[in-house]
N, C-alpha and C positions, 0 to 999 in steps of 0.2 A: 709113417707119415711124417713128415718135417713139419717142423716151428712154420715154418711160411704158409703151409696148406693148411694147418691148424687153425692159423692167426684168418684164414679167409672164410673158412665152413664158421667160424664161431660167428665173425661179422656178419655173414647172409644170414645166417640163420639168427641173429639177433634183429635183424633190418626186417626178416619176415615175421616174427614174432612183433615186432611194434606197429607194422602194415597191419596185420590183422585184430590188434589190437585197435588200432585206430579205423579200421573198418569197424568191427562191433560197435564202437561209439556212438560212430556213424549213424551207423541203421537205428540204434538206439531214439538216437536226437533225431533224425528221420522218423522212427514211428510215434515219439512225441508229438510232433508237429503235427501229422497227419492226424493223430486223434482232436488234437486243438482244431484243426481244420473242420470237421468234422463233425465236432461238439459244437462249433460257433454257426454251422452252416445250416442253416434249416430245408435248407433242398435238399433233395437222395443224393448222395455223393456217390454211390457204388450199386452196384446189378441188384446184389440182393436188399437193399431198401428200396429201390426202385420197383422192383417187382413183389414186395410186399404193399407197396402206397401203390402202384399201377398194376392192377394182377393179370390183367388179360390185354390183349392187343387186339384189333379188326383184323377179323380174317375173311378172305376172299367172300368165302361162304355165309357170311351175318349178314349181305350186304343182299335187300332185297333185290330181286332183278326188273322189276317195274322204274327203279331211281332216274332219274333224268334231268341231264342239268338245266340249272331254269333259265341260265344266260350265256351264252357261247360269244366273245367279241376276240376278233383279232386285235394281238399285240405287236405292232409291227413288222415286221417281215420274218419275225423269229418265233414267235409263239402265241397261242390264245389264252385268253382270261376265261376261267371256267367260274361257275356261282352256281352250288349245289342246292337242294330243297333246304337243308337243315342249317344255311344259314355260310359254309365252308365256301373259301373260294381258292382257285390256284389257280398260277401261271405255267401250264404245259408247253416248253418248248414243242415244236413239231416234230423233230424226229425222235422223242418220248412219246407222241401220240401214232406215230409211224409204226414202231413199237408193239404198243397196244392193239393195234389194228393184226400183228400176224399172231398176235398170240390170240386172238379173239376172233371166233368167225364174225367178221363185219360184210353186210352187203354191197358190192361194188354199188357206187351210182350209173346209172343210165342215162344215156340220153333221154331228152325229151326232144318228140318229132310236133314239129309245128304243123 
């Protein structure tokens, strides 16, 4: 190997040794902050605080089948205002309730004969 090729493998390899050295730092003073973050923040910051302070989620099935919303109003030409028993209300676009309707056996409406 020659002086020349010497002089280049020694420089990379001292450019990658200080890269990575300054990577480690890095992540270092990165997971400082995050802990400061963290410590200062009194909301669940990640999955598993979150699902120790929030253990279970609504699933399909909790939700008795009798519920019925108690106010149905249209929202302009795009969605309606829903207002549940327990107090909940939401804005469902229509083709989210469009949706709903093929995953859920819904009964057509009918005519009404005068």
């Amino acid at each position: 190997m020659d002086f020349q090729e010497q002089f280049f493998k020694e420089r990379i390899k001292f450019i990658h040794e200080a890269r990575d050295e300054k990577e480690e730092s890095f992540e270092k003073l990165q997971q400082q902050e995050r802990e400061k973050v963290k410590q200062s923040n009194p909301n669940p910051s990640n999955a598993e605080e979150y699902r120790r302070r929030f253990p279970k989620k609504l699933q399909y099935g909790d939700i008795p089948e009798d519920i019925e919303p108690e106010e149905i109003r249209p929202m302009g030409n795009h969605a309606m205002s829903i207002t549940w028993p327990d107090g909940f209300s939401q804005i469902a676009p229509y083709d989210q309730l469009q949706m709903i309707e093929r995953l859920v056996d819904v009964p057509q409406p009918t005519a009404v004969q005068s």
